[in-house]
N, C-alpha and C positions, 0 to 999 in steps of 0.2 A: 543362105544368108539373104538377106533383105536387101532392098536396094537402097534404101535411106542406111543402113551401115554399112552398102559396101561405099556409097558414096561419104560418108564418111570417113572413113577408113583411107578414100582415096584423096579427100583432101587434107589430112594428117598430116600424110606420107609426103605430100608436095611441099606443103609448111615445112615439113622437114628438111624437105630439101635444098629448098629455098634460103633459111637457115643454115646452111650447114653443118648440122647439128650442134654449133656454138650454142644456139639459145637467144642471140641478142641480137638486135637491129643494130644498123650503125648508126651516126647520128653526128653533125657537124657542128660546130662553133665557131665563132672570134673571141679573141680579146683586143682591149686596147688598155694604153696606161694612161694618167692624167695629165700628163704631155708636160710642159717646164713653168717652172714657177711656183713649185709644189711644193715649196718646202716654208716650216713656221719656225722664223727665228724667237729664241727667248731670250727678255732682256737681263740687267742685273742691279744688283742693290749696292754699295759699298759704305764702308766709311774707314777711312785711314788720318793718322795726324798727320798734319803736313804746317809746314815753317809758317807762322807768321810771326810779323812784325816784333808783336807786343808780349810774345811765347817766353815764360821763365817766370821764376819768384822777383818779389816784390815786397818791401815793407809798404804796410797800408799810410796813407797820410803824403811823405815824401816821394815814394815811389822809387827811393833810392833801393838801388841790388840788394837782392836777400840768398846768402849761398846757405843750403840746408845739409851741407856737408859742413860749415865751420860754425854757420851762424846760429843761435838756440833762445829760443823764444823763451818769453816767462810770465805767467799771469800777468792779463792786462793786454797784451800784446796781439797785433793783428798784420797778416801778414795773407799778399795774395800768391795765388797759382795761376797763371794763363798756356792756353793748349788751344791751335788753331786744329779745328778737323774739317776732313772736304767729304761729303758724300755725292758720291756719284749714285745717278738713276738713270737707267736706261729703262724704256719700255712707256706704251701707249698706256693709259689709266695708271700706272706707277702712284701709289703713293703712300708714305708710312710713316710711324712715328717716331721721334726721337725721345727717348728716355735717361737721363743721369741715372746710375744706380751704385750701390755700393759705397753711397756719400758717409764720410761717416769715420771713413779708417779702423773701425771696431774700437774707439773711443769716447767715453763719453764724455772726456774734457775739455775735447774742444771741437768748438761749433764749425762746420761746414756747410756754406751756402755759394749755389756755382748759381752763377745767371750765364745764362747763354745770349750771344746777339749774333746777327745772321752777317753777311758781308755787309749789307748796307746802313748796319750801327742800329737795327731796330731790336731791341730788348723780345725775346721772347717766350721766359721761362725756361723751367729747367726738364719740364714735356712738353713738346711742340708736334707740328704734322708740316710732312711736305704734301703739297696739295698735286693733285694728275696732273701730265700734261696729255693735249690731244694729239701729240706727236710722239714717234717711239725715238726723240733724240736725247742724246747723253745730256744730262743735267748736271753740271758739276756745283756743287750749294758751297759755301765754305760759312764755317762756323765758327766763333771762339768761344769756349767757357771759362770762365773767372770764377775761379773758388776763391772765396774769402775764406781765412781759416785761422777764428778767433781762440783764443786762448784766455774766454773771460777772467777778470779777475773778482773769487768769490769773498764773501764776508765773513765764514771761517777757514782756520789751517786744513789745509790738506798736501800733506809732503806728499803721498802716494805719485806722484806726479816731475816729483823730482828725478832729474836722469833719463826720463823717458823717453821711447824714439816711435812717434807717434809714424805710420804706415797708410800710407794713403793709396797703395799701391791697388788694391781693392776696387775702384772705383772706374766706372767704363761707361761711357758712351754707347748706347744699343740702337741701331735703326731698325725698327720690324714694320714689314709691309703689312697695311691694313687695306679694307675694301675701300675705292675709293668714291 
């Protein structure tokens, strides 16, 4: 045998040994974790009705009580709806739209028109936007909408209309977040 392979052969054997014939070195590490304060709160969106004042029917004009359980409108006739909502926003850049949908009651007899005004009595249609805040604190917004909900009176017969129990139930207030 050679001496370039018996030296070889002789440094195999030592590897080997070295090894303990496992095959693998060993080899050390750390870890660490990102230590406190690690965690990302998310904020939230709401909108529920809540009591105000001015909340219930109304004959239009007088503003005298309109009960829609006795009282029954008849061409000609205008008669309002008021519904206070509060949307809560929490969170940093927070901002989203508000939408009326569902106006309508699946009737075309009679007309529905909701104006929306914000708590501090500024008129602001019936889609609006809450604008961000730079801070993640709870926004509580409060809203009222006023459906007006006329019952024109037309310039031909139409009895189809008579007895009828018009359904408003339909119709929803939506906040959806937008980019802001």
């Amino acid at each position: 045998m050679q001496k370039t392979t018996k030296g070889a052969l002789a440094l195999g054997t030592g590897v080997a040994l070295l090894l303990g014939g496992a095959g693998t070195f060993a080899y050390w590490n750390g870890t660490a974790d990102l230590g406190s304060n690690t965690q990302v709160a998310a904020g939230n969106l709401t909108i529920a009705a809540a009591a105000g004042a001015n909340d219930g029917w109304a004959w239009q004009g007088d503003g005298a009580p309109f009960d829609p359980e006795n009282d029954m409108i008849v061409p000609g006739d205008t008669v309002t709806l008021t519904r206070t909502f509060a949307v809560t926003a929490t969170g940093n850049n927070l901002s989203a739209d508000v939408a009326i949908t569902g106006v309508g009651g699946g009737t075309s007899a009679l007309i529905i028109t909701p104006v929306v005004t914000s708590s501090g009595g500024t008129v602001v249609g019936s889609t609006f936007n809450i604008p961000a805040s730079r801070t993640g604190a709870t926004r509580t917004l409060t809203y009222t909408v006023t459906y007006t909900i006329a019952f024109p009176l037309g310039e031909s017969v139409d009895n189809s209309t008579q007895n009828a129990r018009f359904d408003l139930s339909g119709t929803t207030v939506t906040v959806t977040q937008v980019q802001p």
